[in-house]
NUKOLTOR-369818 format. One line per field, with one value per atom (N, C-alpha, C): residue in one letter; atom name; x, z, y. Coordinates in Angstrom, 3 decimals, always signed. Layout:
N
rest: a, ...
atom: CA, ...
east: X, ...
up: Z, ...
north: Y, ...
REM end
This chain:
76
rest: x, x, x, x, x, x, x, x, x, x, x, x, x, x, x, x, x, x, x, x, x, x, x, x, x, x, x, x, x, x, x, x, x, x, x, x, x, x, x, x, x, x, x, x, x, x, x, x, x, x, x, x, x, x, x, x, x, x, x, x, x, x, x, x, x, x, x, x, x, x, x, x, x, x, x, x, x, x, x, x, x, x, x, x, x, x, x, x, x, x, x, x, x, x, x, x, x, x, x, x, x, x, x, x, x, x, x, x, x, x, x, x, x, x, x, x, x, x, x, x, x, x, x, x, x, x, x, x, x, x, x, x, x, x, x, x, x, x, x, x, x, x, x, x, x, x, x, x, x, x, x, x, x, x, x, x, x, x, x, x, x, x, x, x, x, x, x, x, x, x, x, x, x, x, x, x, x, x, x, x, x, x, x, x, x, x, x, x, x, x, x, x, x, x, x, x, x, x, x, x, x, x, x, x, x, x, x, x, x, x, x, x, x, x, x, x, x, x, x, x, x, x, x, x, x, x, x, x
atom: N, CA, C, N, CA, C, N, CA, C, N, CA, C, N, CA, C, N, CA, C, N, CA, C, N, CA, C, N, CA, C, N, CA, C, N, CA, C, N, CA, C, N, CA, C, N, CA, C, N, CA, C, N, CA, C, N, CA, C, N, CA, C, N, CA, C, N, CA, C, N, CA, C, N, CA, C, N, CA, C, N, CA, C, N, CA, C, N, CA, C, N, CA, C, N, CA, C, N, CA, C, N, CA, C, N, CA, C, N, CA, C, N, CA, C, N, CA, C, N, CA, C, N, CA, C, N, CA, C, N, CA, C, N, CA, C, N, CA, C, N, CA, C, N, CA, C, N, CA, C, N, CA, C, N, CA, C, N, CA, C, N, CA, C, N, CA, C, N, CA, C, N, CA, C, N, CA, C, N, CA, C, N, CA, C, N, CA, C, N, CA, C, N, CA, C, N, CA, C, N, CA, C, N, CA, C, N, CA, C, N, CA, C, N, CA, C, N, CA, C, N, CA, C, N, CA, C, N, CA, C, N, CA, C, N, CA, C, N, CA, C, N, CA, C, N, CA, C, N, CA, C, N, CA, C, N, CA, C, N, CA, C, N, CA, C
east: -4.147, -5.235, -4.772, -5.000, -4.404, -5.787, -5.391, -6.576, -6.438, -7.022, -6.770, -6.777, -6.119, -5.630, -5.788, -6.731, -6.420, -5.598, -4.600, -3.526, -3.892, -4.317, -3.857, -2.006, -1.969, -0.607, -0.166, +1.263, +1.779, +2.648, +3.037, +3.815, +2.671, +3.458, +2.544, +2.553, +1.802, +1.266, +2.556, +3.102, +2.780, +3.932, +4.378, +4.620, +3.872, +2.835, +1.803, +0.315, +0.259, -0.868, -2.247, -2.810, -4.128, -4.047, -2.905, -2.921, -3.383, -3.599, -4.254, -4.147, -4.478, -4.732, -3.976, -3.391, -2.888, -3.636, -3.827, -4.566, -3.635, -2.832, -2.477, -3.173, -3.010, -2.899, -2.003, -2.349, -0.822, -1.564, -0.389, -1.080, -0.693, +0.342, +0.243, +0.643, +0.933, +0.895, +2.832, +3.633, +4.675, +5.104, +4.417, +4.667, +4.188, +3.313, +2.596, +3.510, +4.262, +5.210, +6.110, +6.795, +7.682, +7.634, +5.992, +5.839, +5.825, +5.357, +4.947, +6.757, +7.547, +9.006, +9.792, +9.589, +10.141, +9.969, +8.730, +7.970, +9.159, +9.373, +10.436, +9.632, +8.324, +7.202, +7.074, +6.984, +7.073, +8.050, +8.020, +9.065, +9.712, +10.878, +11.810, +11.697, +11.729, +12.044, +11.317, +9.662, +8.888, +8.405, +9.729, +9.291, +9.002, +9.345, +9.002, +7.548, +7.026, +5.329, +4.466, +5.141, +4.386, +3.662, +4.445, +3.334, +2.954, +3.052, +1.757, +0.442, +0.429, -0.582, -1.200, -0.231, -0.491, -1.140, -0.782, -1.162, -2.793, -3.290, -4.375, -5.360, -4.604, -5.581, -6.584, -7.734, -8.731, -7.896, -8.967, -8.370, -9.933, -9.625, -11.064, -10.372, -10.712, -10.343, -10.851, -10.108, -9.999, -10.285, -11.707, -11.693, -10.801, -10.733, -9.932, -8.423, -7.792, -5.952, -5.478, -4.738, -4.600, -3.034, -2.170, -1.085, -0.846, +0.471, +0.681, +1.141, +0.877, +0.972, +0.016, +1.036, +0.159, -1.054, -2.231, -3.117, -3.500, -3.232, -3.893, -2.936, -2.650, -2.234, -3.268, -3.242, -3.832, -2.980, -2.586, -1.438, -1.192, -1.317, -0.771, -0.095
up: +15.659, +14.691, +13.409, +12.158, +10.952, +10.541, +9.528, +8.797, +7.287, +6.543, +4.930, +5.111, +4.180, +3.908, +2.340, +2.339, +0.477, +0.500, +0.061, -0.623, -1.654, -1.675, -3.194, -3.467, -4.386, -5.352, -5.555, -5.149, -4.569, -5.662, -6.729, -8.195, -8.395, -9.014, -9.412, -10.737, -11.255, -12.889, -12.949, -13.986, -14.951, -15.371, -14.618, -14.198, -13.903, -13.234, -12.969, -13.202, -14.859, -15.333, -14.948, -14.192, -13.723, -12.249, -11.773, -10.573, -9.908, -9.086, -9.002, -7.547, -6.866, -5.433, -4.747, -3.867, -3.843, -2.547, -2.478, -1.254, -0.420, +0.660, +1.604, +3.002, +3.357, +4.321, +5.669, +6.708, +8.065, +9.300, +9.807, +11.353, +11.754, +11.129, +11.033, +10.294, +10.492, +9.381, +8.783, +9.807, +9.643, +8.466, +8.762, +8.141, +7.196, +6.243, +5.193, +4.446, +5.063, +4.680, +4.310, +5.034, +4.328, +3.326, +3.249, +2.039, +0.959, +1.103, -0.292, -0.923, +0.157, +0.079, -0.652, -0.491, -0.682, -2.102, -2.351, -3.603, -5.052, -5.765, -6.867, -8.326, -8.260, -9.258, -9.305, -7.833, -7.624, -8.015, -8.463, -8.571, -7.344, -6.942, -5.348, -5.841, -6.564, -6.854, -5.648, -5.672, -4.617, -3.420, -2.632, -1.795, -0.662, -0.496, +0.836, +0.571, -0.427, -0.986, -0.565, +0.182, +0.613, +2.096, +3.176, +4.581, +4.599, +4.252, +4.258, +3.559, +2.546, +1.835, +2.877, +3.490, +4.224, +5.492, +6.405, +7.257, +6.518, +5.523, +5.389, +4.550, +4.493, +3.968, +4.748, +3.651, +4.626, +5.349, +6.322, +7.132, +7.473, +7.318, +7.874, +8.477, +9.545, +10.695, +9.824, +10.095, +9.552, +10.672, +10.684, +11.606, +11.949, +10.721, +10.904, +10.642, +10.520, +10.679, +8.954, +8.482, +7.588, +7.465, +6.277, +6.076, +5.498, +6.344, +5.861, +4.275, +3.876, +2.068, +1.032, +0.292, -0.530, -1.691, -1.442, -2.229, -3.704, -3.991, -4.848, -5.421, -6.520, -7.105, -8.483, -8.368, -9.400, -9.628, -10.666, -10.635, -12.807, -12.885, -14.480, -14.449
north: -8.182, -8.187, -7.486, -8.067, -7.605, -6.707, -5.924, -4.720, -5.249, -4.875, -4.707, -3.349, -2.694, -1.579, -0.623, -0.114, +0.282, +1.440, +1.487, +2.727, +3.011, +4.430, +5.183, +5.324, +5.015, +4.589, +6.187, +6.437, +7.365, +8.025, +7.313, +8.002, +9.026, +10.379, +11.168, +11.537, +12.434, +12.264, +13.116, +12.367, +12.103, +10.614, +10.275, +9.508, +8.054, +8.511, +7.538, +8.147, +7.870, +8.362, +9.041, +7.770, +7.793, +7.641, +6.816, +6.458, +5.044, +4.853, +3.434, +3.114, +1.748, +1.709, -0.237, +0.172, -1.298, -1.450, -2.683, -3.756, -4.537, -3.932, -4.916, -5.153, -6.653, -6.739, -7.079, -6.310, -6.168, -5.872, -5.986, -5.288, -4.025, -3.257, -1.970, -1.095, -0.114, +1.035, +0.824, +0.981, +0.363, -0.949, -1.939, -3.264, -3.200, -2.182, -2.022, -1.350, +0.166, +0.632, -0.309, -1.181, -2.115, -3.170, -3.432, -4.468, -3.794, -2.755, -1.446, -1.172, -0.920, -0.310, -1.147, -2.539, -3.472, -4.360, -3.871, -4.475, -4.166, -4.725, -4.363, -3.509, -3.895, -3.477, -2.239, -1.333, -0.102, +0.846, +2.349, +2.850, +3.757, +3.165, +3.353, +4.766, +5.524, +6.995, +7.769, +7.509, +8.023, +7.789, +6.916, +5.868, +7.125, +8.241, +9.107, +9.632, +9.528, +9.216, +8.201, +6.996, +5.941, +5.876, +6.500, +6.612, +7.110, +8.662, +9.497, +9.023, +7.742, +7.504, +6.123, +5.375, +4.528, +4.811, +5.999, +6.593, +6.872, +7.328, +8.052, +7.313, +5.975, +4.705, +4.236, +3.551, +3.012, +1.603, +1.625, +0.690, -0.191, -1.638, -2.303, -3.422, -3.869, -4.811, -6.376, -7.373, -8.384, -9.469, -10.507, -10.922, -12.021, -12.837, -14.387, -13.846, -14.596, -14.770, -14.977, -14.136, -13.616, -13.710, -14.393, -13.966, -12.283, -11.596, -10.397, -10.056, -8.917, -9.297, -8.142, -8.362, -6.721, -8.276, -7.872, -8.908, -8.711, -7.460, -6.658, -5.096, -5.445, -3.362, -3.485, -2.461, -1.624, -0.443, -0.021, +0.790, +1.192, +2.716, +2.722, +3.403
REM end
């Protein structure tokens, strides 16, 4: 069963101004880590910033079948 996931965006100020929140969806906390890690948009600088934010993301259960995939950033 896959979740959507909202992350708060893990660069910190000042760096990453305001901050912002990305939307994936996965089936776990792991595989979220790797779409986030993997993303080229992001800056790799703070990638040991990314599970702790993934770990402490909301999480809402997804009923139908869902490709895995970041859907959504928001990010400044």
């Amino acid at each position: 069963m896959k979740n959507l996931y909202i992350v708060d965006y893990w660069v910190p100020f000042p760096q990453s101004e305001y901050g912002g929140i990305v939307n994936v969806i996965a089936e776990t906390d792991s595989e979220v880590f790797e779409l986030l890690a993997g993303e080229e948009q992001f800056n790799s600088t703070y990638i040991s910033r990314i599970m702790p934010n993934v770990v402490k993301a909301q999480k809402f259960p997804l009923v139908d079948e869902y490709k895995s995939g970041i859907i959504e950033a928001f990010v400044t």
